[in-house]
Short mmCIF file of the C-alpha atoms (twelve columns), coordinates in Angstrom:
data_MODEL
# 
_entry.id   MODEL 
# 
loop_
_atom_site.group_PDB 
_atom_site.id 
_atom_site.type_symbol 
_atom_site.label_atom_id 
_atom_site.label_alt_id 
_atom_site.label_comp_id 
_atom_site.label_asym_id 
_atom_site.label_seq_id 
_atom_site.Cartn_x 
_atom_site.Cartn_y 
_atom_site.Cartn_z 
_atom_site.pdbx_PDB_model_num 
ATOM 1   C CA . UNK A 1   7.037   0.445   -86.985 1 
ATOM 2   C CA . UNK A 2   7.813   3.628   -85.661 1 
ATOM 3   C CA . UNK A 3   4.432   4.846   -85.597 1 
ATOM 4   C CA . UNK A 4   2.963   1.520   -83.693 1 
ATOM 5   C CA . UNK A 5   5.404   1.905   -81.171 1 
ATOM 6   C CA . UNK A 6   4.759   5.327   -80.667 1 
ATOM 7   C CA . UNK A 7   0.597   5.015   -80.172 1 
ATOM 8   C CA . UNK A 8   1.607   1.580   -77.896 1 
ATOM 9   C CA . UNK A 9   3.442   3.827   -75.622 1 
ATOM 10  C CA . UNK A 10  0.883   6.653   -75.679 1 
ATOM 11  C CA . UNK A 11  -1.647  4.584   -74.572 1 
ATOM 12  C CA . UNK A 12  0.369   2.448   -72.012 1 
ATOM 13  C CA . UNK A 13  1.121   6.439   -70.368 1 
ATOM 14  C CA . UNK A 14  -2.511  7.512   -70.725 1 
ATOM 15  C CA . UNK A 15  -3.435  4.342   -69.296 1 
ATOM 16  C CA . UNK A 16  -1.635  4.153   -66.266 1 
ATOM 17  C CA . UNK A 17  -2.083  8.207   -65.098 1 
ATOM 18  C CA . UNK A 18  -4.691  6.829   -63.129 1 
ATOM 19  C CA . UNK A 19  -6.576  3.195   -62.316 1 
ATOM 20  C CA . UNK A 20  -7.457  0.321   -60.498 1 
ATOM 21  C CA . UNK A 21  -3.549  -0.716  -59.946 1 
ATOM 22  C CA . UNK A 22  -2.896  -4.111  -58.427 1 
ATOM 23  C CA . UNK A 23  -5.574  -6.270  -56.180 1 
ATOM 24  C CA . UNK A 24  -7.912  -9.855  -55.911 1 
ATOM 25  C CA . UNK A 25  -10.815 -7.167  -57.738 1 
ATOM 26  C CA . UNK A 26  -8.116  -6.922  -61.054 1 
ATOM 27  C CA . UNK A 27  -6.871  -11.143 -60.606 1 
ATOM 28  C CA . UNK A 28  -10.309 -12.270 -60.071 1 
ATOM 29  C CA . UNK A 29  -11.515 -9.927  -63.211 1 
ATOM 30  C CA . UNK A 30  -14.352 -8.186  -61.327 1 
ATOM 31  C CA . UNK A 31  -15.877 -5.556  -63.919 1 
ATOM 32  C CA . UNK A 32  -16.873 -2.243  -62.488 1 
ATOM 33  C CA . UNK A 33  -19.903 -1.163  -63.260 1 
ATOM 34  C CA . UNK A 34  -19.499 2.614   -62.268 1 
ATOM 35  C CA . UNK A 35  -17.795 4.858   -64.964 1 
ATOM 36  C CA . UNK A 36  -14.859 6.526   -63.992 1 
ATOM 37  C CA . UNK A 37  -11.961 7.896   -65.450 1 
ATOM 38  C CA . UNK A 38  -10.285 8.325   -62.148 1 
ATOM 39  C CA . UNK A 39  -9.566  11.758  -62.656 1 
ATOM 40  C CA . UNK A 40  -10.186 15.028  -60.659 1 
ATOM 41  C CA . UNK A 41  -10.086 18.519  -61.698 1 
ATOM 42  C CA . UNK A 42  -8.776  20.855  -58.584 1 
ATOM 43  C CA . UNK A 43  -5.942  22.881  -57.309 1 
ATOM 44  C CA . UNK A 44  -4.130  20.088  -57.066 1 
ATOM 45  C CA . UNK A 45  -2.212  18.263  -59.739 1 
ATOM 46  C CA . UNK A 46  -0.684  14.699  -58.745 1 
ATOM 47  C CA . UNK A 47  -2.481  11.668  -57.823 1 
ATOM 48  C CA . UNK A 48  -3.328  10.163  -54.634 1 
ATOM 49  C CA . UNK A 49  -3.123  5.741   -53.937 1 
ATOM 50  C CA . UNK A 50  -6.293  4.730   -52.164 1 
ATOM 51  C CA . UNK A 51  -6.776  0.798   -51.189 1 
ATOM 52  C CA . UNK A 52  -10.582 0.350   -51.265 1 
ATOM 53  C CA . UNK A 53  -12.760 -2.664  -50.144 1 
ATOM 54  C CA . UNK A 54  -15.667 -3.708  -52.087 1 
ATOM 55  C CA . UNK A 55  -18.591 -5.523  -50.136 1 
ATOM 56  C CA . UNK A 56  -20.438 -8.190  -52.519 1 
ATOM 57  C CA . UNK A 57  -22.715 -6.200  -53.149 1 
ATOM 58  C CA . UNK A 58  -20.326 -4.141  -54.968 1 
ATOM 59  C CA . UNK A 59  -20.422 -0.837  -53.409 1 
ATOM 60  C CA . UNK A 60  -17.127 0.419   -51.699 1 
ATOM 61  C CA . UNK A 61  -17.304 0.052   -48.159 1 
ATOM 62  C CA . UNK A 62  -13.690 1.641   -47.004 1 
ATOM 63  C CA . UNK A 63  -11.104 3.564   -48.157 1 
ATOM 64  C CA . UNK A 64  -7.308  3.903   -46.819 1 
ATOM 65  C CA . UNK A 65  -5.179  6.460   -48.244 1 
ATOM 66  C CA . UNK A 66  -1.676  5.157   -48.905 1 
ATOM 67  C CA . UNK A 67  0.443   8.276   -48.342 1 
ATOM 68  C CA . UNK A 68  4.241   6.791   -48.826 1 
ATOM 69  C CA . UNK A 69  2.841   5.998   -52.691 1 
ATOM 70  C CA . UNK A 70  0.700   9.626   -53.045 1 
ATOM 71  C CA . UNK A 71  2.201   12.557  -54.430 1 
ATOM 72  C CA . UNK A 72  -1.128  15.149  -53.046 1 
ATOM 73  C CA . UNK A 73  -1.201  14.650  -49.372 1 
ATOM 74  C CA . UNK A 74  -4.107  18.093  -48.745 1 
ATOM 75  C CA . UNK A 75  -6.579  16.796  -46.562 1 
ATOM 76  C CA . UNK A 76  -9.744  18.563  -48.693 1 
ATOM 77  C CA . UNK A 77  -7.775  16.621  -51.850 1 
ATOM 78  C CA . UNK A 78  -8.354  13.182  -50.278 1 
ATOM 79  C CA . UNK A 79  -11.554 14.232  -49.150 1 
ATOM 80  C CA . UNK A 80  -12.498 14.879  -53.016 1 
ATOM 81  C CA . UNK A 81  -11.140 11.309  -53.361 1 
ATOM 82  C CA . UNK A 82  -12.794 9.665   -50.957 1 
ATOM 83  C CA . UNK A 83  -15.956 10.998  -52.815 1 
ATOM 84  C CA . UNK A 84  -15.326 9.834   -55.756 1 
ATOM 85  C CA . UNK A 85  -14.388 6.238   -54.512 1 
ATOM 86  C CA . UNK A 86  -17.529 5.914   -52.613 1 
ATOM 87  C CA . UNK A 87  -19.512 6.757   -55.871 1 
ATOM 88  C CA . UNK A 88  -17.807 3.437   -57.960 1 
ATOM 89  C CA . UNK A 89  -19.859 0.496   -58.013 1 
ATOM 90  C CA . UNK A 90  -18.804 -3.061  -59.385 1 
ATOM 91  C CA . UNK A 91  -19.968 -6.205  -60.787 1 
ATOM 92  C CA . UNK A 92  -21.983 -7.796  -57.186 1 
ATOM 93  C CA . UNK A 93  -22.226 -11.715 -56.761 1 
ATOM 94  C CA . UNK A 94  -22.287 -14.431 -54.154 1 
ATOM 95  C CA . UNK A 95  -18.769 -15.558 -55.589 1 
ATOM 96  C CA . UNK A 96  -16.789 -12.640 -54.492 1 
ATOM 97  C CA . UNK A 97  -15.590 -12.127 -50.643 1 
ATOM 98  C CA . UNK A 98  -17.789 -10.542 -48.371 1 
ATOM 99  C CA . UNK A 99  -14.494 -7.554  -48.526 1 
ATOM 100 C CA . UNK A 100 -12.527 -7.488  -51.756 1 
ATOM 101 C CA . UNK A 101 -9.603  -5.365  -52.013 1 
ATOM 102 C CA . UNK A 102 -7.524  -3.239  -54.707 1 
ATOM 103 C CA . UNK A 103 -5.293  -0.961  -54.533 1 
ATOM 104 C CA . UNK A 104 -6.542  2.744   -56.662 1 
ATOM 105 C CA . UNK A 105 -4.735  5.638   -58.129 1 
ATOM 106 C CA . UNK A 106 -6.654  8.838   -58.404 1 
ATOM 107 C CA . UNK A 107 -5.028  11.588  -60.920 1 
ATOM 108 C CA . UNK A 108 -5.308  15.391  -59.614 1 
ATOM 109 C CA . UNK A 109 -5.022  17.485  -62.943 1 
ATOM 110 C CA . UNK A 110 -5.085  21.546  -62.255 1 
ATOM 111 C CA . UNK A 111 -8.783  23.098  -63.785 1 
ATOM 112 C CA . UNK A 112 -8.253  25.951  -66.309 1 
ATOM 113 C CA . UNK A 113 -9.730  28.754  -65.545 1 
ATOM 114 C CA . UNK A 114 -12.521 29.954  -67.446 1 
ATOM 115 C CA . UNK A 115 -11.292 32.973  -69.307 1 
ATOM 116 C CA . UNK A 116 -12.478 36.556  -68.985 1 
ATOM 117 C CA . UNK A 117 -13.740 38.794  -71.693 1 
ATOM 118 C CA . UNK A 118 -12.316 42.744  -71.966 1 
ATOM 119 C CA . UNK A 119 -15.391 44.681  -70.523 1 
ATOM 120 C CA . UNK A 120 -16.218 47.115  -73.298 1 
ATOM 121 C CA . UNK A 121 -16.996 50.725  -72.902 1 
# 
């Protein structure tokens, strides 16, 4: 029991590090059809709320940055966001609004630096 309890909870943390949160996209079950883990390697480490509108066409036409919910407020941090918010795409249709909404969490996790060999002589 121990051991199902423990994997629940590791993948209950893994999956909400970073997502589509809350929004008529997630109650209306619009799929995205853009992979994304929502992650970004940088400087940075922390994650950044974004609430996007998706056209229905499905391509994101606007993004507003949420900053009372972000932890990583550096402007060239959102603007790595941004990018990678206009790059998702999701399931397009007649049925869905002309502007649908969600609200997005974007995880900042700090690159590792590629290490350096000893020069030999």
């Amino acid at each position: 029991m121990k051991i199902f309890l423990t994997v629940i909870i590791c993948f209950l943390i893994n999956f909400a590090q970073s997502q589509l949160i809350s929004g008529e996209i997630i109650d209306v079950n619009r799929k995205m059809t853009s992979t994304s883990n929502f992650t970004i390697q940088s400087f940075y480490e922390g994650y950044v709320i974004y609430e996007i509108s998706v056209n229905n066409l499905g391509k994101v036409t606007s993004e507003r940055f949420i900053a009372e919910k972000s932890t990583v407020k550096s402007t060239p941090a959102n603007i790595e966001a941004k990018n990678l918010l206009k790059s998702l795409t999701f399931e397009p249709g007649d049925g869905f609004p002309k502007y649908h909404h969600a609200m997005v969490k974007v995880k900042f996790v700090k690159e590792i630096p590629a290490q350096t060999t000893p020069k030999t002589k």
